[in-house]
N, C-alpha and C positions, 0 to 999 in steps of 0.2 A: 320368329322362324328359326329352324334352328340352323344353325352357322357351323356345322361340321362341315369335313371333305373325305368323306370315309373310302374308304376301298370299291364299294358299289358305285359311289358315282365318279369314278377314274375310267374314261376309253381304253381300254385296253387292246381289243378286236382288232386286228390286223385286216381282217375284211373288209372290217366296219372303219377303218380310217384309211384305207385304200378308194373306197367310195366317195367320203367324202375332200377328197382331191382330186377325184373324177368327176364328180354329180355333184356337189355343192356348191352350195353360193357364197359370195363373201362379202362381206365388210370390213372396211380399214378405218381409224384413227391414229396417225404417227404417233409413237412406234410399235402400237400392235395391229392387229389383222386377224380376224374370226372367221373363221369356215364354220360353215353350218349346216345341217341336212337334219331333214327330216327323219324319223326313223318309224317301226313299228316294232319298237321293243316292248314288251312285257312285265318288265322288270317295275318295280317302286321309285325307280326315280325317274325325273322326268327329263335330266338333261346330265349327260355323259360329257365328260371333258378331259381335253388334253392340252398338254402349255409343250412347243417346239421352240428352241432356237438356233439358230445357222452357226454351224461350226466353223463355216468360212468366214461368219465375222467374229467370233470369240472364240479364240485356237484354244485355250486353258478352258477345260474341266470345268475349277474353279468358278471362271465369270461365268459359265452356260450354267451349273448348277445354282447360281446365287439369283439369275436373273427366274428361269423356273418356278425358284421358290418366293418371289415376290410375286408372280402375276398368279400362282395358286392361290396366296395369303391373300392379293390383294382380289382376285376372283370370291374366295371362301367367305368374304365378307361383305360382297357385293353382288352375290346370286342372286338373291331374291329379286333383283331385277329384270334377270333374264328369265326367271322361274316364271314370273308373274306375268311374262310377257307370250309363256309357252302356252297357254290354254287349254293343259290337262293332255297336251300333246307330246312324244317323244323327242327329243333332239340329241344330234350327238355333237359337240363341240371341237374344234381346235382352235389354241390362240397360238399365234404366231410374230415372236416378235422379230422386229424388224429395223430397230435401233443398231445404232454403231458402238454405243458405250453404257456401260451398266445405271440403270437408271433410278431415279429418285424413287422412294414410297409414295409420297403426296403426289408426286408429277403422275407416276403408273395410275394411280387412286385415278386420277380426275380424269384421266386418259379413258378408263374402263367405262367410266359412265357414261362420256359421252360416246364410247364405243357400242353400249346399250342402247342410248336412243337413236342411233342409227338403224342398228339392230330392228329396233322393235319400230320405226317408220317404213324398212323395208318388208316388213309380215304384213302391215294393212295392205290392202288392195286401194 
């Protein structure tokens, strides 16, 4: 599978992440948090994403841009879990972390997974 994180599959839509803060559902694993909604986008990929974190717990720039960029790397490498779990269906994503101090790769890594099979136990019926 291929393991990029191009421009296409980044949220962008201000509509479309306004919704889903209104209308989506969610799942946690300390210390992330995934919004989810469904969508009917068009578009080639199948699952849109965004990485938020609270400027009220990391005042610097700095830690909010480094934290970002590990739950991207550690997401960009760990899609195909959530891909495989969409069934050729739209989604658009937001992770949300929710930690107090900047966090390990390995720890985030393992965090994510079992943030998927949450995920994907909340989709079956």
């Amino acid at each position: 599978m291929d393991q990029s994180f191009g421009n296409q599959q980044r949220l962008k839509n201000k509509i479309l992440i306004g919704k889903l803060f209104s209308q989506g559902s969610s799942v946690s694993k300390y210390p992330l948090r995934l919004v989810y909604l469904k969508t009917e986008q068009n578009s080639d990929t199948p699952v849109k994403v965004a990485v938020s974190v609270s400027k009220r717990s990391f005042k610097k720039a700095v830690d909010r841009n480094r934290i970002k960029r590990l739950v991207r790397e550690v997401y960009r490498l760990n899609k195909d879990l959530f891909i495989r779990e969409t069934d050729s269906e739209s989604y658009a994503f937001i992770f949300l972390y929710t930690g107090r101090e900047v966090p390990i790769f390995d720890d985030l890594q393992n965090t994510l997974v079992r943030l998927s099979e949450k995920f994907k136990q909340q989709l079956k019926p």
